[in-house]
C-alpha positions, 0 to 999 in steps of 0.5 A: 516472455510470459507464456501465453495462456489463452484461456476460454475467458479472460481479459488481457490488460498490459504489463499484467499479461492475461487474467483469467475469468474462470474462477477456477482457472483464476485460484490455480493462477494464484497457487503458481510458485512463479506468477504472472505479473497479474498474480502478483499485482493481486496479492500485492493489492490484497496485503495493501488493503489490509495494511491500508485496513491498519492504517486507518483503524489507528486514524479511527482510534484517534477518531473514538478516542482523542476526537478533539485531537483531530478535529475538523474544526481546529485550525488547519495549521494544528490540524495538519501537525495532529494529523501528521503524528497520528499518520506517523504512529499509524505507519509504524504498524501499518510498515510492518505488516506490509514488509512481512506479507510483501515478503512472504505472499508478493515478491520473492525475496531479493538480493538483500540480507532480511535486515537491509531488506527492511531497512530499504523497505522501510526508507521506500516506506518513508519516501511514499509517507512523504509523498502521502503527506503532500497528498494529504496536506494539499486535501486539508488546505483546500478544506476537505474532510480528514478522511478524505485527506487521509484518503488521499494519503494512502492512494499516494503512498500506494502507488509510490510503494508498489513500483519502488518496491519491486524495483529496489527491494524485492528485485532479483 
């Protein structure tokens, strides 16, 4: 059972445990060689940023580079293929990067060897692509914008991510 803080300011949020509003009180949290939940659901939503941050610079790069090959105006068969292909090339860096700050800065690193580790990290990433695709394919049939379709990829992908890695990946 977590130790219970009580601290002079803070919110207590279920699963997560006690967060302190101190910012002070809130760094040494984050400096623990063992977090609470809360730390740790912190700095995975901190790598997640950034690995989300890669995912859609490669979407943009599209966007700069090749705008008729993502184009709102193409036939939302070709459009979803297009987009398809450019969030696929877009996971490869993305995967990578979440795998080592996951490592490193989220969870400790389980009872897998490194190699299998990222074998299973990367078919759990596969599994929330998927769910990320029907997320993102379902935006561009009702006629949203790709950005909101691809939005909508990576909020789904998200989720999936967080809770299966922490149970198969990372789990002691």
């Amino acid at each position: 059972m977590p130790l219970r803080r009580n601290y002079s300011l803070s919110v207590k949020i279920p699963l997560l445990g006690e967060i302190p509003l101190n910012p002070l009180h809130f760094i040494k949290e984050i400096r623990k060689e063992a977090p609470e939940p809360w730390v740790q659901f912190f700095k995975y939503a901190i790598c997640g940023v950034i690995a989300t941050c890669i995912l859609f610079s490669v979407y943009t790069a599209f966007e700069i580079f090749y705008p008729q090959y993502i184009s709102d105006v193409l036939p939302i068969h070709e459009k979803q293929n297009n987009l398809r292909l450019v969030m696929l090339i877009a996971f490869i860096p993305a995967n990578i990067f979440s795998y080592l700050s996951n490592r490193l800065l989220v969870f400790t690193p389980g009872r897998h060897p490194t190699h299998i580790e990222f074998i299973i990290f990367t078919g759990i990433s596969a599994i929330s692509f998927t769910g990320g695709e029907i997320g993102k394919t379902i935006m561009v049939e009702q006629g949203n914008s790709n950005l909101l379709a691809v939005s909508m990829f990576a909020i789904c992908a998200t989720l999936i991510n967080f809770i299966t890695r922490k149970l198969f990946v990372f789990a002691q």
